[in-house]
Every structure is written in C-alpha cells, then in structure tokens.
N, C-alpha and C positions, 0 to 999 in steps of 0.2 A: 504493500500500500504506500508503505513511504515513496520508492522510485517512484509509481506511477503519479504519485503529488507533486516529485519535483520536476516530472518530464510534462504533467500540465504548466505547470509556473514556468516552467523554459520556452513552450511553445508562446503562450500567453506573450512573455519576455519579447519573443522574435517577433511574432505578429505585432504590437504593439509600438516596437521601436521602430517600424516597417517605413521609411521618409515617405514622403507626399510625393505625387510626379508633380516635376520642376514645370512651369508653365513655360511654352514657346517664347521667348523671345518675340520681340516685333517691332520688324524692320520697321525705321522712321527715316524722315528728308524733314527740313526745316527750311520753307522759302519763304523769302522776304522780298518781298513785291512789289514796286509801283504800276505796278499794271491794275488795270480795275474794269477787267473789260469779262464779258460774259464767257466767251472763247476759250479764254483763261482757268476759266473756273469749271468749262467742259472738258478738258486739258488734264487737269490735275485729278479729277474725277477716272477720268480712262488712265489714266496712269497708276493709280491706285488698283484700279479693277485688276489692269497688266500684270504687275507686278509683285501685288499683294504687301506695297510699300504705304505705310499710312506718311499722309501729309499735312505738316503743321505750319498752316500759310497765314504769314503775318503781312497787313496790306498798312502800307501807309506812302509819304513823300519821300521823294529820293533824297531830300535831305535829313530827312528824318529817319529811314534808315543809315544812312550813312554814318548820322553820327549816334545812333542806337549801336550800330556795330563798332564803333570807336570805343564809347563807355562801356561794353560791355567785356573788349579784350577777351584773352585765350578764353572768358567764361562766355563767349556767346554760343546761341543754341543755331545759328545759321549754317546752313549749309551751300546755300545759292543766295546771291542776289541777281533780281532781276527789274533793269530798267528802260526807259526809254530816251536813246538819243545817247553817242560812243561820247559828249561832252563829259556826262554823268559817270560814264563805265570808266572813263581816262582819271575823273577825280575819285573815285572808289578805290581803284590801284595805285595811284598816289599816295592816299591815305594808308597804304599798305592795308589793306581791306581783301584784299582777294589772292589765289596764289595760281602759279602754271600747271596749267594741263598737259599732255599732252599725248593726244589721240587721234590716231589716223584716218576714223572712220569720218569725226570731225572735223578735221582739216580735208579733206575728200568732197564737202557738202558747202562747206564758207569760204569763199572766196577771200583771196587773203588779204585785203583790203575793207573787207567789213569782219577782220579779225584781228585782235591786240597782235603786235608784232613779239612779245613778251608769253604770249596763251595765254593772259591771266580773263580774255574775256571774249565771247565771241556774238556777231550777231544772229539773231533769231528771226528778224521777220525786216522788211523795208518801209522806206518811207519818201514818197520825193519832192521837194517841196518845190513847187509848179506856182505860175499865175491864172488865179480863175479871172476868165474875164467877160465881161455883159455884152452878151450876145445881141440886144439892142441896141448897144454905143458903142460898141469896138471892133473892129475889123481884126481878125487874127493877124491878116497878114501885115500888122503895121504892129504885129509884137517880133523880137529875137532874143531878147536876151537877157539878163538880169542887170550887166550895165549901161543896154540902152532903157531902163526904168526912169533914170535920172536925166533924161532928157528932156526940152521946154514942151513936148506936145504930151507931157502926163502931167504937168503942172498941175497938180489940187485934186490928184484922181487916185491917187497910189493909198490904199488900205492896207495895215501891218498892223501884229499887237506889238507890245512893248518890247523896252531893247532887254528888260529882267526876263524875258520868255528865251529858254535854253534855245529852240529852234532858231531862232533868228541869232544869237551868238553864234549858235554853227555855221550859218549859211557865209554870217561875216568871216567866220575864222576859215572857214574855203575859201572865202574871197583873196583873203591872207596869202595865202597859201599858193593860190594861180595867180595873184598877181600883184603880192608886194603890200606892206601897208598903206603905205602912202596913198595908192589905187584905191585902196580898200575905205579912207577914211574919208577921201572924196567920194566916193561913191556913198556914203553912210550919208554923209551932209548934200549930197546931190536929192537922196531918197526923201530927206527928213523935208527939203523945201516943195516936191510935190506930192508932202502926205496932205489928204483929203479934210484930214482930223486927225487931234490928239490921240496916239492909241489906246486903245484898249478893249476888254473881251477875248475873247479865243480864236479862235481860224474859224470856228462856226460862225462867232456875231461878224467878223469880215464878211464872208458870203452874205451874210445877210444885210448887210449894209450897204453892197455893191444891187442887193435887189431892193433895195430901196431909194438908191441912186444918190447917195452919198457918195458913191466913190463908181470908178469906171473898174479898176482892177483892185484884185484883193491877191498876196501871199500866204499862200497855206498850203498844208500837208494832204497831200492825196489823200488819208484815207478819212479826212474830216468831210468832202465830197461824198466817199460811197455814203458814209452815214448820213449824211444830210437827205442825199437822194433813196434813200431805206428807210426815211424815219415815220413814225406814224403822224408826226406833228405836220398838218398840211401847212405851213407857214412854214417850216424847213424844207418839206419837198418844193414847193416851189420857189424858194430860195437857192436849193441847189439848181432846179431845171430852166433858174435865170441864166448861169453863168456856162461859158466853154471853159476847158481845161487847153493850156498853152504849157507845153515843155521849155523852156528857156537851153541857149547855147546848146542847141544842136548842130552847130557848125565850129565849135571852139571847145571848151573842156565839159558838156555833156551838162546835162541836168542835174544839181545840188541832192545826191539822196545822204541817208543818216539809216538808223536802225536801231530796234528794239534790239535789247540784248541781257549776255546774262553771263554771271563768274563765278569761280567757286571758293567759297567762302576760307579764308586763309585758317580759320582754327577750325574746318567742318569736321562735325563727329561723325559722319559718316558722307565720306570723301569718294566710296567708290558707287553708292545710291546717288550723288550729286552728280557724277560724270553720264550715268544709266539713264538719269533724267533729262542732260541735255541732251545724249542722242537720240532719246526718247520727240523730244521737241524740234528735231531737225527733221526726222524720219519722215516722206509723204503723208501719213494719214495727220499728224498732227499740224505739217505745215498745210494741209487744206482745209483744217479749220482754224487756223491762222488767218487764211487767204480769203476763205467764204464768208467768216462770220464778221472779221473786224476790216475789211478790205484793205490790207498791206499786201503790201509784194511779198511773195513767200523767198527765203532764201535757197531755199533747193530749187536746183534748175529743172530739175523731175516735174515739178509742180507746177501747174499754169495759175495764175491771177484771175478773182471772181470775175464775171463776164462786164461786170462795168467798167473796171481798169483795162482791161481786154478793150471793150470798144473804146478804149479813147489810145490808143494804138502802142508800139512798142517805144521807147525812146532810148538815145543817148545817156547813160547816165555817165555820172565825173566819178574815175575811178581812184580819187586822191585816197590816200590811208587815213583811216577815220582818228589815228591817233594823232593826227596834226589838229584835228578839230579842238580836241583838248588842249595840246600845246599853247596852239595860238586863243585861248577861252579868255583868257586875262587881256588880253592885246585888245581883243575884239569889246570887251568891256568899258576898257579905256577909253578907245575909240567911240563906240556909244554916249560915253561921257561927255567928252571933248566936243562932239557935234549935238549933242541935246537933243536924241534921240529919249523919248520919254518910259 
C-alpha cells in the first residue's frame, strides 16, 4: 500500500508540474505614416491577411513623426517610415532616422533616381507636378514650360499654395539643380509678380479657383486632378472638368515628378518584416491599388496608371536624383524668403 501511495503522489507530482504550451509568438511591423489615404489602409489590411504579420500603424505629420522618432531613440517601436515627397525622406536620413537596405528584388523595380543613392529610402508611388489650365481662357499651345510661367502674358493669372508647402520647395530645389540658383531665384520672383492672389489652400482650392476665374492656370500635383474629377462633391467634379492638364518642359529637362516613399526604420525591431513589407508594396497587385484608388503613377513599370492619367497621355518626366531635392530644401527656402513668396 505504501509504494502504491507514493507512485500516486509521483504521478500527481508529474502531471501537475506539467508547463503550459508556450503561446505562438506574433509577428509585428510598426509603420508610421503620413499617408492618410484609403489605399493605404486596403494595403496594410492584404498585407496582414498575406503574411499573417499584425500591423501597428501610427498616422500623423511628417514632422511629427520625424521628430516622434528623434525623442524616442534606440526605444522606438518603428519599423518603417513612410512619407510623401524625397524632400521629407532626405530630412529623415539626415536626422539619422533611417538605415540601408539592400535588396535586389528592390532595386530591380525603382529606378535609381526615385531611390536614396545611400538605400536608406526608396520611392513607392509618383507624382508630377503639371499646370492645370482653363480650358475656357487658355490655349494649351501658348503653355511650355515652367520658366516661361514668368512671362508678361500670365501677368495676374498664375495660382500656387505657399512657398511652407514641401511640393513647391521641391519643384524650386529642381529648378536649382537644372539650372543654377541664381535662374532659380529669378524665376521664384518672376512667379510671385504674376500670382493671381496671395497663396493659399491646397492644389485642390487652386483648381478650384482657376474654375472660378481667379486665376487662368493653377500648379498642382497630378493626383489632386484624378480626385477632384472622382469626387462625389459636384462642385469638385466640375472644378476638375474646368481645367486641361499641360506637362511642362517637354523639350528641355522633362516634367518636375517627386514620390511617395518609404525607409526602414534605423533601430527597427523587426528589420526583416520591414524589408517583406516594402516589396510587398512594390509588387503589381499593391502598386494597382496604388495606381486605381489614389491616382499616382505607380513605380513598377509592370503596372499601367488609372485610365484618367492614361488619357491625359504619356510625358517626359526630369530624371534629376530626388536627393538633390533635399540638398538644395534650404536654398530653395531662402530663396522663397528673399522674393516674398508667401
């Protein structure tokens, strides 16, 4: 009787001290976003599904991340940042915010020109910033260029936002770049004597200023067009289906683009789900809804642009290195300054 008492107490013993099963682990990405676009959010959604990676997506300004990820040092929880326009992605890697990749399948898909010459960033989607112009008062063929804008026959007609709006830094900071500052700063004060009115609003309230006849031509980014002409606001659709679309310098250095883009994060805790995800975002099915839903140019050349950018035909783009855009960000600010661009 005794044994059999102490061979129950033993099994008891075993069974009892028997561990728990350990719970699976689970995989995480941490992206920090200035995107805020629906695309994005069906993006992150299939990539989850794909993968079986949960995603912890923090949305705010790109300067707000930027310096979120500054204060937070080796403790932050980032793994990607992703922004728009390579001014932003060049001050991100300045800030030592972001570190090099380097992946073939990636470099294979982005042209090397809309990708850091460093890998610390690469771009994800296009953008080109064109003049819309009023198909009632403006003859296309009396547009070419970006610096015949500053000529006397658009005297009180040129619509732009402000010179604190990144796009328009960049467009200067190319101007830089092709052709000198000095060019660049006359042409800035050439611009600012035939604006129509003080800036301000977005590239949308432009568009819709030029259909209100405030202004003959507006500067803005292609894909504030497809949205305008997609929107359900009748007062935006016909704002957009006031204006044509004019590619500038198609006989000289090609059309001003920039890009959404994206890096990976310098202290990311998981560094090889971060690289998964950008060629997750390169790859055709994600660059077509990229392309369909937010109307950018997609950066895979696999993939054709929604049918709106489509009709308005193929262009020249400027293939200068988008990290000159950065370089020259301060110059071009100056510049702004000095000419009382608002």
């Amino acid at each position: 009787m005794k044994n059999y008492f102490y061979a129950v107490i033993m099994v008891a013993f075993v069974f009892g001290c028997k561990s728990e099963p350990k719970e699976e682990k689970v995989e995480e990405l941490t992206v920090y976003t200035h995107r805020h676009y629906e695309s994005d959010q069906a993006l992150f959604k299939l990539f989850e599904k794909q993968n079986d990676i949960k995603l912890n997506v923090v949305n705010a300004s790109a300067d707000e991340l930027i310096q979120k990820m500054k204060l937070e040092g080796k403790q932050s929880p980032a793994d990607v940042l992703i922004t728009v326009d390579a001014g932003r992605l060049y001050r991100a890697k300045s800030e030592g915010l972001l570190q090099p990749i380097s992946n073939k399948l990636i470099d294979s898909i982005v042209p090397a020109n809309l990708r850091d010459t460093d890998k610390q960033w690469v771009g994800l989607t296009k953008r080109a910033r064109v003049i819309a112009y009023s198909k009632d008062r403006v003859d296309p063929k009396d547009l070419s260029t970006y610096e015949d804008l500053t000529s006397e026959k658009w005297k009180n007609k040129i619509l732009v936002r402000s010179s604190s709006n990144i796009y328009n830094q960049s467009l200067l900071a190319s101007l830089i770049s092709n052709r000198g500052n000095d060019f660049a700063e006359n042409w800035a004060n050439g611009l600012v004597e035939n604006m129509a009115r003080t800036p301000k609003g977005n590239d949308r309230d432009q568009v819709k200023a030029v259909a209100n006849n405030e202004g003959d031509l507006a500067i803005v980014n292609t894909y504030y067009i497809g949205k305008l002409l997609n929107s359900e606001d009748e007062s935006e659709l016909e704002a957009g289906n006031s204006v044509g679309i004019f590619f500038p310098n198609q006989d000289t250095s090609g059309t001003h683009v920039n890009v959404s883009g994206i890096g990976v994060a310098k202290y990311a805790p998981h560094k090889e789900n971060a690289i998964k995800f950008i060629e997750f975002l390169l790859q055709e099915e994600a660059q077509k809804i990229f392309a369909g839903s937010n109307y950018e140019y997609p950066i895979n050349k696999n993939v054709e642009p929604a049918k709106i950018l489509k009709d308005w035909g193929s262009f020249k783009e400027d293939t200068l290195q988008l990290n000159e855009l950065g370089e020259n960000n301060k110059e071009a600010v100056i510049i702004f300054d000095k000419v009382g661009w608002k």
